[in-house]
N, C-alpha and C positions, 0 to 999 in steps of 0.2 A: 442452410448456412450461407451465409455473405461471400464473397469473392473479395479480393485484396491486392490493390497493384502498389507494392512498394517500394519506394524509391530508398536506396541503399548506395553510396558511391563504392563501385568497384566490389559492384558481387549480382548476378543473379541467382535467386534460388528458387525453386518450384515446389509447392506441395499439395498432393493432391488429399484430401480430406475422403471424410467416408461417405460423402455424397457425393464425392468426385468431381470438386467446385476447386479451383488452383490457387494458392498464396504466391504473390511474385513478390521478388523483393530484386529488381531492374539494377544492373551497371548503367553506370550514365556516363562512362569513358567509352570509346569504340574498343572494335573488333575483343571481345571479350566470350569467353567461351562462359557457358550455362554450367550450375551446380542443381542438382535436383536429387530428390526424395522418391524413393518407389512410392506407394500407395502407401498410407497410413500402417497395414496393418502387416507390410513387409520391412519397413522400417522403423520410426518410433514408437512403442508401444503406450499403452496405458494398462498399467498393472491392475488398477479398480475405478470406480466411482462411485462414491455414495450421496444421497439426500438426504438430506432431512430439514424437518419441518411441518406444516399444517395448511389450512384453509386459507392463513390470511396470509401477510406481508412477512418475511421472516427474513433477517439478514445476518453476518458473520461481518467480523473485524478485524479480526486479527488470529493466527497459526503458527506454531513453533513447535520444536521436534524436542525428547531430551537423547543423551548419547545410544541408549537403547531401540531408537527409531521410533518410539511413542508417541504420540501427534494430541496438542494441546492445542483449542480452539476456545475463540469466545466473540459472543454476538449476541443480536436480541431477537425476542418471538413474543408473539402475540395471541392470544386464543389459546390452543392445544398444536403443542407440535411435539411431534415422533424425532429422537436422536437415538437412531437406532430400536437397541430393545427395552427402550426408555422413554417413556412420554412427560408433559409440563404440562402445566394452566399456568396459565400468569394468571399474576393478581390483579394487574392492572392493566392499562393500557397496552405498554409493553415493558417485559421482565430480560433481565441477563441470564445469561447461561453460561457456565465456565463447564468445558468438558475435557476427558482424555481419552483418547482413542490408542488402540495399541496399534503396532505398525498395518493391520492390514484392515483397518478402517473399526473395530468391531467394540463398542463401546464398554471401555473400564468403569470412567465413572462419570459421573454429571449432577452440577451442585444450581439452583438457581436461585437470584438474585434479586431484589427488589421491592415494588410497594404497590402503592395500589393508582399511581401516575405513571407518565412516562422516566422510563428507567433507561439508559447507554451504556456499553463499554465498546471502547474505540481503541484498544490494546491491550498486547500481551507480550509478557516475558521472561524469561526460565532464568533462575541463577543456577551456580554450580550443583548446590546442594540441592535441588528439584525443588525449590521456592519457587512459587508465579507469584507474579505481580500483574496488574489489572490497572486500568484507568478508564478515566468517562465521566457521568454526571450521572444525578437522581434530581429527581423533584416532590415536592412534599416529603415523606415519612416513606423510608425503605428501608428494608431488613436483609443484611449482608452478615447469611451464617451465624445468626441469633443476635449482633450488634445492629442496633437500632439507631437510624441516624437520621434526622431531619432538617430539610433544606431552609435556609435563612433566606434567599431569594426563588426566583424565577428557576435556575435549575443549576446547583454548584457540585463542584469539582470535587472527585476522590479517586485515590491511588490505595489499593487494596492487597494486603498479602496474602498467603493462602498455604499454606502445606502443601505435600505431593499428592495426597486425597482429599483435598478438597477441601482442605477445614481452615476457617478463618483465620489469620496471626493478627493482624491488626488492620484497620483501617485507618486516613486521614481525609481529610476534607475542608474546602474554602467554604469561608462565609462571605456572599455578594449580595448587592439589591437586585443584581439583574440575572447575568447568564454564564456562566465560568464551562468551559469541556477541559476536561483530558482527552489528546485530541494522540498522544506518540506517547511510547516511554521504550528506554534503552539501560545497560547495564555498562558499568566499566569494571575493569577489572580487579578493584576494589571491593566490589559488591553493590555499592552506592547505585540508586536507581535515577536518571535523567527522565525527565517529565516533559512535556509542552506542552502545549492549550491555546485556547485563546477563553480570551473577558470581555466582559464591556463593565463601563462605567466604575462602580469600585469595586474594592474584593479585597477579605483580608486573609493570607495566610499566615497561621500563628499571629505572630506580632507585625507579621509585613502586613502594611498595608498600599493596594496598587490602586491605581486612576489611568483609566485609558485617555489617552490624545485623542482617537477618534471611533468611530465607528465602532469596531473591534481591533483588541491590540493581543500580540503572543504573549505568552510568557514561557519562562524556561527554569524546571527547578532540580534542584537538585536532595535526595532524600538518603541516608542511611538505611543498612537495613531492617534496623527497630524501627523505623518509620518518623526521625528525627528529622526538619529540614538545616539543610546544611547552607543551604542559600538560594533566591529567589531573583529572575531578571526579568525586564518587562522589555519588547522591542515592537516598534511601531510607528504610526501615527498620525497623521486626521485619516485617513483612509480607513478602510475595511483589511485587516490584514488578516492574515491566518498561517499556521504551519501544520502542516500536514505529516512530515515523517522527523525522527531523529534513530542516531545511531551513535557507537562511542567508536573510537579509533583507539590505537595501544596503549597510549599517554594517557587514555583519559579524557579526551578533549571533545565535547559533544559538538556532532556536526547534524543542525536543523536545515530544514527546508521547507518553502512554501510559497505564495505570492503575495503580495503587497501593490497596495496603490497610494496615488498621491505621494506625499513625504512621506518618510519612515524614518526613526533613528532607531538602528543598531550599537549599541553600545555611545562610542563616540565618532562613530563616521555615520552618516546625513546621506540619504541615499532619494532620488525622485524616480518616478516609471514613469518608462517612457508612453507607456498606453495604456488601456485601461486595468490591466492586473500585470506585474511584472513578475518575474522569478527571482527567486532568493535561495543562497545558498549563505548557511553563517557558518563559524568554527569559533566556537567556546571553551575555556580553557576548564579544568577544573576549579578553578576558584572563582567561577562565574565571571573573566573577564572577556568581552569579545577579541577574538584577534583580528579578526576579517571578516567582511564579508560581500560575495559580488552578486549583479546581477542581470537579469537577462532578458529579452523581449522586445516587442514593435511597437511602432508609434499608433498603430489603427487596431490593434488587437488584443485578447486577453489569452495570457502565458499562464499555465502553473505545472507544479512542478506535486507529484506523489511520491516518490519513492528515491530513500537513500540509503545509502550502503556503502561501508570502508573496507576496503582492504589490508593486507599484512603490513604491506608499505606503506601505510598509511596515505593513500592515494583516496578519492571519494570520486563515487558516483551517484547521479540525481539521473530521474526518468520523468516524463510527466508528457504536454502535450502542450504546443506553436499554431497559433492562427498568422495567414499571412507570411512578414518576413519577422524572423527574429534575429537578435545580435547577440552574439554568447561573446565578450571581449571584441576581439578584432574581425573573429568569424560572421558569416552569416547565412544562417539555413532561412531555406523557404519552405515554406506546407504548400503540396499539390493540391490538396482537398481542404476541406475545412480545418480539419485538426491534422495533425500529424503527429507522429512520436518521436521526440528524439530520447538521447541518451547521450551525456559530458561525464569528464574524466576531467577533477581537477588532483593539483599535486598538493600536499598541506600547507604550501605556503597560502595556498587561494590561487594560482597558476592555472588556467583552461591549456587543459594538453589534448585534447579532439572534443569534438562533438561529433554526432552521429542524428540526422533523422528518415523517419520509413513513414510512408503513407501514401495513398491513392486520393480516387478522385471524391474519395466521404471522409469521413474520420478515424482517426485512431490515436488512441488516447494511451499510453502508459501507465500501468497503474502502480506496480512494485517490483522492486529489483530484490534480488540475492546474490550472493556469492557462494561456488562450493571452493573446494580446500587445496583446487588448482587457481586460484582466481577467475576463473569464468568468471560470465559474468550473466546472469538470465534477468530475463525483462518480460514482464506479462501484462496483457492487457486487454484492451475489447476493440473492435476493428464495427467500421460499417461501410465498406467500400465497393470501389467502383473494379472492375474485370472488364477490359477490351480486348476482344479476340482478332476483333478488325478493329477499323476506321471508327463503330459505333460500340457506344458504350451502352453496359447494364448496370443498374441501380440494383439497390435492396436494402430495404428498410429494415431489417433485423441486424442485432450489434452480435458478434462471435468472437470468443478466447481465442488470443495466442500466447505463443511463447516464443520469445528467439534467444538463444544462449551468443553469447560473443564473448572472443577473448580477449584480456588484457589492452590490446591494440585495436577495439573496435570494431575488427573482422567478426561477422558473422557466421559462426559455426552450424548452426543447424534451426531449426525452427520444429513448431510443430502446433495445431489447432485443434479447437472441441466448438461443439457448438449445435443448435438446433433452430428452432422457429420462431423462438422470441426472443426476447432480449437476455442476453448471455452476457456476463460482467466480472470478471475476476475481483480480487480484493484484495487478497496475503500471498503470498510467497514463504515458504520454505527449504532447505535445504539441509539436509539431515549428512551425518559423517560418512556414507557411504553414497553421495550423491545422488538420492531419490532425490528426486522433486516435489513436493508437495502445495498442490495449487488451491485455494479456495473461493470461492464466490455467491454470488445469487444468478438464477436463470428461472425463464419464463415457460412452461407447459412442456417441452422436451430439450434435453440435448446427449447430443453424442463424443462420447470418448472413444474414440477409433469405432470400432463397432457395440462397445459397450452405453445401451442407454439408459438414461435416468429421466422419470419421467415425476413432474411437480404435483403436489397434493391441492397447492389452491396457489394465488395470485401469484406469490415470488417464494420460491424454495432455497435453500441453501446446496450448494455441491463441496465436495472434499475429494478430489482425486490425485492420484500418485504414478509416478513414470520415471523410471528409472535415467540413470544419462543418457543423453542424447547420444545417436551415431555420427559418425562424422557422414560428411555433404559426399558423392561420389558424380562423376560427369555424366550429362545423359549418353 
């Protein structure tokens, strides 16, 4: 496992993992006394971890809980992979898998998806009534729970319902010449499901039809839950844009995230980055009007942004990772190392009320945030950094999970890591009503959860592991 020195203003905390390798996360104000972590396996625990998967490349996208603590995943696989007491073949390339897991990892059901090319899904989401919803793309001719659907271009866009066992309600899907993802999707409290992606060139939904400005442009839509579109927005422009996460806030109002280059239009405000990929945070109204949106990053470096999350107050937060110096409004963090993590807190109007970033002398990236029902706020992600004990530094070329939970105000409450020999990568985040955690990813040949290990069947396996609230930090 990797070592970790990170820069945190006004906190150090220490953790020692299960190969007894340290997480710092540094005060950088003087005389400041140390927070520290017993050993892993005296302080935050890991309840499980599971694998699954096969021989070849297998990955996961997205994890969400229903109020019973039942853990719904979806990702794709290639060849034969084992989900539990349940095996697949894809038909092709690579196939989707929508599965549910009951709370202590042990597989209820698992339905799969697809054709006989490459098949995606890049999201998942529960409504009240234990409906999932699903998004991503297919190419050529895929079969989604007996509905036969085939792609008009290169590889387009579908947003899929499903029952609470797994059984088809409806599907929809674009028709482009080139390449459409479902790339996020979110719920309001309507029912109504929010979508994002991105496209190139044209694409029509239902009757919309879109034309990207450049490269690749987002889009943002909005769906009922018979699967009607309620409205469709394209944001972008000559550049390469993309978004990566969305969420709803109380009103309804969806809040995307992701980077942009060159020009971009946002609704009716015209936004440039400053360097080669900026950050973007937008706020959408429900009737698809933009209200705001800002954004962040350095004139020599590429910024993005993975993971968003609103709170009761309708307050948001974005996580992702900073090369160089970055500018969040009037602030400005710098990365120690290559990448860095931060973490901002804006207010709904569009207002930056802190940033936060952690990182050593490698990288560390942000992948996805949650909230549980105190507002914490957890942040997970993959680290490759640097540890100095003296004067001299050690490297390590394998990436490792963490976690840091923070609250409301920024302050870092507790941390905690898993990780083995290869490359270890987080991806989802969840948080279930009695504050388990629920973390998912891909890892390479082994890794460890406190002393619990999980070892991969072939190239890249999938992990699912759960851990209860963190403890709070005590002094050495």
């Amino acid at each position: 496992m990797a070592h970790i020195n990170f820069e945190l203003k006004k906190q150090l905390i220490t953790i020692k993992t299960k190969k007894m390798k340290n997480l710092k996360f540094k005060y950088v104000t003087a005389v400041l006394a140390s927070l520290a972590f017993a050993e892993t396996t005296h302080a935050q625990t890991w309840d499980w971890a599971k694998s699954f998967g096969g021989k070849e490349v297998d990955y996961v996208s997205g994890i969400t809980n229903d109020a019973a603590g039942n853990i719904y995943m979806v990702g794709n696989f290639k060849g034969t992979a084992s989900f539990g007491n349940k095996s697949l073949t894809s038909k092709g390339y690579y196939d989707i898998f929508l599965a549910k897991y009951n709370p202590e990892g042990q597989l209820i059901w698992i339905q799969q998806e697809g054709g006989s090319d490459l098949d995606e899904a890049n999201g998942i989401v529960l409504d009240k009534k234990g409906n999932i919803y699903i998004t991503g793309y297919f190419t050529s001719e895929a079969d989604f729970g007996g509905v036969k659907m085939k792609s008009s271009g290169d590889r387009d866009f579908f947003l899929a319902k499903f029952d609470n066992n797994g059984k088809i309600n409806w599907i929809q899907a674009s028709e482009g010449v080139n390449s459409e993802y479902g790339k996020a999707l979110a719920l309001d409290n309507n029912g109504d499901i929010l979508v994002t992606g991105i496209f190139s060139k044209e694409v029509k939904f239902r009757t919309n039809t879109l034309k990207s400005k450049g490269n690749t442009d987002v889009f943002v839509a909005s769906y009922n839950a018979d699967g009607a579109l309620n409205w469709i927005k394209t944001l972008g422009g000559n550049g390469k844009d993309e978004a990566t996460a969305i969420t709803c806030d109380s009103k309804g109002n969806a809040i995307i995230t992701g980077w942009f280059s060159g020009s971009a239009e946002f609704g009716e405000i015209n936004l440039i980055s400053s360097g080669d990929d900026d950050i973007f945070i937008a706020k959408i109204n429900p009737s698809g009007r933009v209200e705001w949106v800002d954004q962040a990053g350095g004139s020599e470096s590429v910024d993005r942004s993975y993971g968003v999350a609103a709170d009761s107050q309708n307050n948001y937060y974005i996580t992702g990772s900073i090369k160089g110096e970055a500018k969040f409004n009037d602030q400005i963090i710098k990365s120690v190392g290559t990448d860095d993590c931060f973490l901002a807190k804006y207010n709904d109007k569009g207002v930056l009320l802190w940033v936060k970033s952690s990182g050593g002398k490698g990288g560390e990236i942000g992948r996805a945030i949650a909230l549980d029902k105190s507002g914490n706020i957890y942040v997970c992600g993959d680290y490759n950094s640097t540890f100095a004990a003296n004067s001299n530094s050690s490297s390590y070329d394998d990436w490792d999970i963490f976690i840091i939970k923070y609250n409301d105000k920024g302050f870092a409450l507790s941390a905690n890591s898993a990780g083995g020999n290869g490359y270890d990568r987080p991806i989802a985040m969840s948080i279930d009503n009695n504050n388990n955690c629920y973390i998912t990813g891909v890892y390479e040949r082994d890794c460890f959860f406190g002393k619990q290990e999980i070892i991969s069947q072939g190239d890249s396996d999938i992990f699912v592991a759960k851990t209860k609230s963190f403890e709070p930090l005590r002094n050495n």
